[in-house]
C-alpha positions as a printed NumPy array, in Angstrom:
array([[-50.404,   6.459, -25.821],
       [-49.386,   8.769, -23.402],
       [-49.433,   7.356, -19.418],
       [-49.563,  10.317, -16.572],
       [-48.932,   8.271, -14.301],
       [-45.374,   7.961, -12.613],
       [-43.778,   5.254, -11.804],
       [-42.141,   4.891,  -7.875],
       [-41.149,   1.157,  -8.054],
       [-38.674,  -0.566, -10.528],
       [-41.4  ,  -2.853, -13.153],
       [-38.985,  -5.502, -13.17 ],
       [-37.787,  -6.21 ,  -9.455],
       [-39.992,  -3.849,  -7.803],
       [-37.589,  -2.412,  -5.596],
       [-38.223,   1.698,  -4.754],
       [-34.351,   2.373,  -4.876],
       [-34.86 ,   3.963,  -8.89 ],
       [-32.722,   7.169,  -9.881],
       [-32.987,   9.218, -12.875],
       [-30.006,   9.039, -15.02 ],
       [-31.119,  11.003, -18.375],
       [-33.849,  14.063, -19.35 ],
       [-34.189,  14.256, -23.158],
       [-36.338,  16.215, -25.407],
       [-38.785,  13.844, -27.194],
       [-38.019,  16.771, -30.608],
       [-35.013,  15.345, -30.507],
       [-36.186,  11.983, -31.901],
       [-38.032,  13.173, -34.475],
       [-34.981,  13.99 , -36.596],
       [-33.68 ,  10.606, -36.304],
       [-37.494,   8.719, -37.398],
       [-37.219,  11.713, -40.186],
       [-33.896,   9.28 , -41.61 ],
       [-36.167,   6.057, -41.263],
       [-39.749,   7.069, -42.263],
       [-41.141,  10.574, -42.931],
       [-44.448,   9.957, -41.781],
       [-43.395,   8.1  , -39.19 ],
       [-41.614,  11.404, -37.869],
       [-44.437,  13.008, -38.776],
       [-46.632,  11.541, -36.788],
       [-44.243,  11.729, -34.167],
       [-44.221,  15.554, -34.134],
       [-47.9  ,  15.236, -34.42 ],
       [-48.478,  13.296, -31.657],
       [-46.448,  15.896, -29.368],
       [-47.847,  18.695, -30.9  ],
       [-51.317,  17.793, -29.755],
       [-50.569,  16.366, -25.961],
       [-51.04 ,  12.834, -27.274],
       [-47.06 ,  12.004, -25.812],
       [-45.304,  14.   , -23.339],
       [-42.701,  16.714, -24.964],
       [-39.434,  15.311, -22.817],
       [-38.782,  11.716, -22.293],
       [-37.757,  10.75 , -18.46 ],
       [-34.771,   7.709, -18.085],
       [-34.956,   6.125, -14.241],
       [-32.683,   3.15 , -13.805],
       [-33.358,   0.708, -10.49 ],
       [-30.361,   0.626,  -8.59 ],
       [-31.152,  -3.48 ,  -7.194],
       [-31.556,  -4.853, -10.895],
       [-30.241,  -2.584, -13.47 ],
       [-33.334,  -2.351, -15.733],
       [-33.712,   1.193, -16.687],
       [-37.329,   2.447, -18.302],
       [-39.199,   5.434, -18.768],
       [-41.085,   7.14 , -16.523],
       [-43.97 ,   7.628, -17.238],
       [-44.053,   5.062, -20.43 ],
       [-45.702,   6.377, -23.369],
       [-46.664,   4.487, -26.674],
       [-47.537,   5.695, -30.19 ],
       [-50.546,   3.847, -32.205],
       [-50.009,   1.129, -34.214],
       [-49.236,   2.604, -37.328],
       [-46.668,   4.135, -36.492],
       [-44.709,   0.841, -35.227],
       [-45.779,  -0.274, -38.651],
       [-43.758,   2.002, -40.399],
       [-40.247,   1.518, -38.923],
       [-40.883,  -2.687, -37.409],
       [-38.521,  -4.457, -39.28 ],
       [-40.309,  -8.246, -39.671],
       [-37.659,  -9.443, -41.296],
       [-35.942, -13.265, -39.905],
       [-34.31 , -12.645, -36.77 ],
       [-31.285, -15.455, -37.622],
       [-30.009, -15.688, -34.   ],
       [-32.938, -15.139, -31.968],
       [-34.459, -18.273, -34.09 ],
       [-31.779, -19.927, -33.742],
       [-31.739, -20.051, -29.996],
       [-35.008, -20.617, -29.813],
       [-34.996, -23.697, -31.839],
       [-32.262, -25.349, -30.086],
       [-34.204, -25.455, -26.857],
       [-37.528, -25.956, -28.069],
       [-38.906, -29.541, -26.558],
       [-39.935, -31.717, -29.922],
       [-43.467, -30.878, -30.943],
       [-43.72 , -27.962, -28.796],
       [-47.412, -26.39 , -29.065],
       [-45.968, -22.767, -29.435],
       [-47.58 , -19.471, -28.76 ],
       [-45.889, -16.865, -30.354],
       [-46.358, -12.851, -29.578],
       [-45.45 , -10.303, -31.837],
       [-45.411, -12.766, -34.737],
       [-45.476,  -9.97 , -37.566],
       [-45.796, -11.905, -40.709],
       [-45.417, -15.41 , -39.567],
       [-41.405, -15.907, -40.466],
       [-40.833, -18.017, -36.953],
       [-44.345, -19.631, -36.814],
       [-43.741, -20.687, -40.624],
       [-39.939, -22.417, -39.822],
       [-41.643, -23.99 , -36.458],
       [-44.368, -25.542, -38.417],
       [-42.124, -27.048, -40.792],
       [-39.892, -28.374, -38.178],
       [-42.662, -30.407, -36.831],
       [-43.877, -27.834, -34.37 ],
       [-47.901, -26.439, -33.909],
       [-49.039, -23.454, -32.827],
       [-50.261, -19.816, -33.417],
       [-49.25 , -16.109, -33.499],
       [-50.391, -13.087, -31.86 ],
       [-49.58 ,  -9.147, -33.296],
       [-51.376,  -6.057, -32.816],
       [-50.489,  -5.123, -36.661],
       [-53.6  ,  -6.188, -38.938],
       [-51.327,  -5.752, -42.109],
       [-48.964,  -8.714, -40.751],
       [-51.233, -10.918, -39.29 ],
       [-52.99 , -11.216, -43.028],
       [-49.545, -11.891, -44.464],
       [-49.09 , -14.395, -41.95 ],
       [-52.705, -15.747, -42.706],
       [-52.168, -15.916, -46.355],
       [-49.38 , -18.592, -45.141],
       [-51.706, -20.916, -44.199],
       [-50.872, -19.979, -40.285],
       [-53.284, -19.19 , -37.699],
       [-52.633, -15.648, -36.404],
       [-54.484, -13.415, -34.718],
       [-55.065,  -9.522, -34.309],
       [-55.417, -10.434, -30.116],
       [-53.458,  -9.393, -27.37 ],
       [-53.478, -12.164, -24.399],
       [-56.657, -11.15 , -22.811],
       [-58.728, -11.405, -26.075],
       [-56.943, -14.993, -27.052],
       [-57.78 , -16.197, -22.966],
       [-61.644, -14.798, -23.822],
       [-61.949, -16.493, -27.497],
       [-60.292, -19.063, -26.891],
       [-60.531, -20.237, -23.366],
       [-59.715, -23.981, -23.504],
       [-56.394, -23.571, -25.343],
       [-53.121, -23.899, -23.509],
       [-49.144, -23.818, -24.955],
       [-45.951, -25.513, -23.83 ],
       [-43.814, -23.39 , -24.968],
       [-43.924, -19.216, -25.78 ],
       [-41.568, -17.287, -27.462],
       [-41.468, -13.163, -27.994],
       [-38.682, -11.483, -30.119],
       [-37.71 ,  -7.88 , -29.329],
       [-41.813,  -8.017, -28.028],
       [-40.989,  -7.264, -23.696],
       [-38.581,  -3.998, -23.984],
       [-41.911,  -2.52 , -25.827],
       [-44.349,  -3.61 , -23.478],
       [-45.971,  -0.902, -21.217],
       [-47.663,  -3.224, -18.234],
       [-45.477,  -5.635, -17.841],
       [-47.148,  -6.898, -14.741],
       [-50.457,  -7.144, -16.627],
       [-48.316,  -9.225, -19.294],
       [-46.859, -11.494, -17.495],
       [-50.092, -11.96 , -15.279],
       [-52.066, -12.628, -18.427],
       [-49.15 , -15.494, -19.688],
       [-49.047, -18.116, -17.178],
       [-52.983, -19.357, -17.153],
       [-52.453, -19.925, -20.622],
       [-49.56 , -22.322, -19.998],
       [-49.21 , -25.746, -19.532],
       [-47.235, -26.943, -16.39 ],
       [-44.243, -27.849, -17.993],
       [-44.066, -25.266, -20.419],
       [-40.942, -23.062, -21.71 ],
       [-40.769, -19.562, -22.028],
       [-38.239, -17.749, -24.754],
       [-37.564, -14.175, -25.155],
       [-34.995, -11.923, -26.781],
       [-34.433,  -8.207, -27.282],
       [-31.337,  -5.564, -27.227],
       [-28.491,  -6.996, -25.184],
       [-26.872,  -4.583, -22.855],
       [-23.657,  -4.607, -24.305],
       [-24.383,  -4.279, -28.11 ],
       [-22.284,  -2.954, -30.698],
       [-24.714,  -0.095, -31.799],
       [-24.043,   1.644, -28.803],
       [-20.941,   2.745, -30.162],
       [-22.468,   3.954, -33.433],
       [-22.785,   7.347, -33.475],
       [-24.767,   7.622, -36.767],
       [-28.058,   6.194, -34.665],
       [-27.179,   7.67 , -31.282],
       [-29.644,  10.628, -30.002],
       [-28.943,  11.648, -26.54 ],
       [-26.102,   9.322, -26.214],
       [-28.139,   5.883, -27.246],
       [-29.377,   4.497, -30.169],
       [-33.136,   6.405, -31.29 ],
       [-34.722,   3.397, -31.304],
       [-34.194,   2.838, -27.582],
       [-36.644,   5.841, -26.341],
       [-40.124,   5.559, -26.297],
       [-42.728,   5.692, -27.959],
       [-40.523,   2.668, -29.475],
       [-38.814,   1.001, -26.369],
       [-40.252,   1.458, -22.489],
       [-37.242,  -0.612, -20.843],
       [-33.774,  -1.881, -21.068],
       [-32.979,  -5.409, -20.274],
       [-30.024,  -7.557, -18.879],
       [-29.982, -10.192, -17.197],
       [-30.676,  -9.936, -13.459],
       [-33.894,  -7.784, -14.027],
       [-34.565, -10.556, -16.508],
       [-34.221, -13.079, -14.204],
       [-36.083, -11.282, -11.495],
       [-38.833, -10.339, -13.347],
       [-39.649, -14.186, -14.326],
       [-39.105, -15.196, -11.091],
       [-41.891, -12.965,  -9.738],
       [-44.579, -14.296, -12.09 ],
       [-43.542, -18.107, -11.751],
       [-41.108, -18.396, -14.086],
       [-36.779, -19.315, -13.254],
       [-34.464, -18.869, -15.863],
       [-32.604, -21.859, -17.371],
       [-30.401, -20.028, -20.166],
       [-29.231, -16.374, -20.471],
       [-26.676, -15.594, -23.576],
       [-25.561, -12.982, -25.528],
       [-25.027, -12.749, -29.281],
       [-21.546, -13.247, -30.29 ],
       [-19.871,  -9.74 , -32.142],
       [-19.475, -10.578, -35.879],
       [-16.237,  -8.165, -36.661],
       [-16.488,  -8.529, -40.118],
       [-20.167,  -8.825, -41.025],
       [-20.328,  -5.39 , -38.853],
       [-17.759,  -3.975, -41.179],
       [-19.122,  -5.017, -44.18 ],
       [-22.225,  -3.364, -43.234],
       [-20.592,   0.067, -42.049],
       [-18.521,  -0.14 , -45.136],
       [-21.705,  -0.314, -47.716],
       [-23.635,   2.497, -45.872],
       [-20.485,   4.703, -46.599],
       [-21.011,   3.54 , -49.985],
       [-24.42 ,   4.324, -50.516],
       [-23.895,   7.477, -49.238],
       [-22.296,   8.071, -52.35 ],
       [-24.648,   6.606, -54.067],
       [-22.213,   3.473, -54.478],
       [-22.436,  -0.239, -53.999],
       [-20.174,  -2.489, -52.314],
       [-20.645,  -5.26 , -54.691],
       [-19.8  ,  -3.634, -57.644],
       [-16.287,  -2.389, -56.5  ],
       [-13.597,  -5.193, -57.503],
       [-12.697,  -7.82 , -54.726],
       [ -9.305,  -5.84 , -53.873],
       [-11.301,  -2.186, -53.516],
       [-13.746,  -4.019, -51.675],
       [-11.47 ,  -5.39 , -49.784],
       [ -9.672,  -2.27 , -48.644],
       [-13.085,  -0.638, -47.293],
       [-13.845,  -3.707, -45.253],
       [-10.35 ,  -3.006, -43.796],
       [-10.361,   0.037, -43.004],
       [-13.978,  -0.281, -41.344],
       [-12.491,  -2.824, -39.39 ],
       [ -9.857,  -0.352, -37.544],
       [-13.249,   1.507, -36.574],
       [-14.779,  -1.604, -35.527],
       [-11.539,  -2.979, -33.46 ],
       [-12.277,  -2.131, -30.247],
       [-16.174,  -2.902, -29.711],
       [-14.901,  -6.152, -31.417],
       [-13.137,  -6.808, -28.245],
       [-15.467,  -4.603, -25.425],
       [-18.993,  -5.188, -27.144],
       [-21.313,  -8.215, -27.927],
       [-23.695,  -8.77 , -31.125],
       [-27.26 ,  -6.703, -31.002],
       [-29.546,  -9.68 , -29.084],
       [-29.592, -11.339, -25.948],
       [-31.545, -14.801, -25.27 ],
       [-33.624, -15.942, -22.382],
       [-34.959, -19.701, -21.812],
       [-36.847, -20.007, -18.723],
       [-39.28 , -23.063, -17.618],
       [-42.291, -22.829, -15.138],
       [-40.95 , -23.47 , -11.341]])
C-alpha cells in the first residue's frame, strides 16, 4: 500500500548519490491496466481516488549502481496482482535455474504461484516447498500434491523454525519487493551454508522497451508501481547480494528470439482484426512474419530477450 516515506539512499548499493530521472501521473496507468483487466484498472483508479496510492509516481535512479526505483514505493493488495500475474511456465528462467541447481537441491521457492517450477523440480529428483502471498495459487499448487504456503519469510522462519534450504529461487519476485533489506535479512538464517541463490526478472536491455503498444511514459506499464518498485541489472544485482552475504557466480541475459518476437507482433495485428495467424495459408503467413521482422530488425541486433538470470552462492 501506499509508503510516505522517502527514500535518501539507493536500496540496492546504498549509496546517497540518487537523481530523479522521471515524474509521471499514476492516471496515466490506469488506461493501460484498462487493456489487461477492467477491474484491475478499476481498482487502480480506486485506490488513488481514496489516498490509498499516491496520484504521481516518482523515478530516482542511483548514480554508483544503476538500479532505478520509486520513491516512495507503493503496492496495491493482493487482488489486484491476481488479476494481471501471469503464472504461466517461465521456459528460460527454468531453464537456467535447472542447469545450476546442485542434484537433490532442498529448494525454497518464493512467489511459486501455482506450483509450475516446484512441480518440474520435484520430478527431477528435487524436494522442497513454495511460498506466495496469492491464496488462489497456493491451493492450485496444493491440489498438486506440493507443499505451499500462504507465508511470507517471517511466518515460514516462525512455523517452521527448524527447516533450512540449499538452494532458493524467485522469478520476476525482487523487482516487486518493497523492503528489500527486510527480504534479504529474513533469507539467509533460513539457508544452509552452502546454499545457492537464483533469481530472475526484466533484463535491462529487453526488447519490450521498444514496443510502443505497452509503453506509458516512455516504458513498458508494467514497470511502474503498484506492479514493479525497482529496475535491475547487474551491478546493483551484484551489490545488493554482496551486502547480505551473498557473491554472484552467474549473471546472463536472455538471448533475442527475432522470429518468435515476430510471430507474436504479427498475430496481435491479426487479432486486432479479429484474425488468426494460423488460419492464413503458410505463404500469407509467411509474408506477415516478414514484414514484422523489418520492425523487429534493429532491437534484433541492439536488444536482448525479456529476462535476465542471477546464480549466486553464500560467501
Amino acid at each position: 500500500m501506499h509508503n510516505e516515506i522517502e527514500i535518501h539512499s539507493c536500496p540496492a548499493c546504498n549509496s546517497k548519490k540518487i537523481k530523479p530521472i522521471q515524474n509521471l501521473s499514476t492516471l496515466e496507468l490506469t488506461n493501460y491496466y484498462s487493456q489487461i483487466s477492467l477491474s484491475a484498472s478499476t481498482l487502480l483508479t480506486e485506490m488513488i481516488s481514496k489516498g490509498d496510492i499516491p496520484s504521481s509516481i516518482h523515478i530516482d535512479k542511483c548514480s554508483n549502481c544503476g538500479l532505478e526505483f520509486a520513491n516512495p514505493m507503493f503496492t496495491a493488495p493482493s487482488q489486484w496482482y491476481s488479476e494481471i500475474e501471469d503464472y504461466g511456465v517461465r521456459e528460460w528462467d527454468f531453464q537456467q535455474c535447472f542447469q545450476n541447481l546442485k542434484p537433490k537441491s532442498h529448494v525454497l521457492e518464493i512467489g511459486c504461484g501455482e506450483g509450475h517450477f516446484l512441480d518440474l523440480a520435484i520430478k527431477k529428483g528435487h524436494s522442497g516447498m513454495g511460498l506466495d502471498f496469492n491464496y488462489g495459487a497456493i491451493e492450485v499448487a496444493k491440489s498438486k500434491g506440493l507443499e505451499a504456503y500462504c507465508w511470507d519469510l517471517k511466518e515460514l522462519k516462525k512455523n517452521l523454525q527448524e527447516r533450512r534450504f540449499d538452494a532458493v529461487v524467485f522469478f520476476h519476485v525482487i523487482e516487486h519487493v518493497e523492503d528489500l533489506s527486510m527480504f534479504f535479512e529474513d533469507l539467509y538464517p533460513i539457508t544452509t551454508k552452502d546454499a545457492s541463490l537464483h533469481f530472475t526478472c526484466p533484463a535491462p536491455n529487453r526488447w519490450t522497451m521498444n514496443l510502443e503498444e505497452v509503453k506509458v511514459g516512455g516504458r513498458e506499464g508494467w514497470d511502474y508501481p503498484p506492479h514493479h518498485q525497482t529496475r535491475w541489472n547487474k551491478s546493483a544485482s551484484e551489490t545488493i547480494l554482496s551486502r547480505f552475504g551473498w557473491q554472484l557466480q552467474n549473471y546472463v541475459e536472455e538471448p533475442f528470439d527475432w522470429f518468435g518476437l515476430s510471430n507474436i507482433l504479427a498475430a496481435k495485428k491479426l487479432k486486432k482484426s479479429g484474425l488468426e495467424l494460423s488460419n492464413l495459408s503458410s505463404f500469407d503467413r509467411k509474408i506477415k512474419i516478414a514484414k514484422a521482422m523489418v520492425r523487429t530488425f534493429i532491437p534484433s541486433i541492439t536488444k536482448t530477450g525479456m529476462n535476465m538470470y542471477c546464480l549466486a552462492n553464500h560467501k
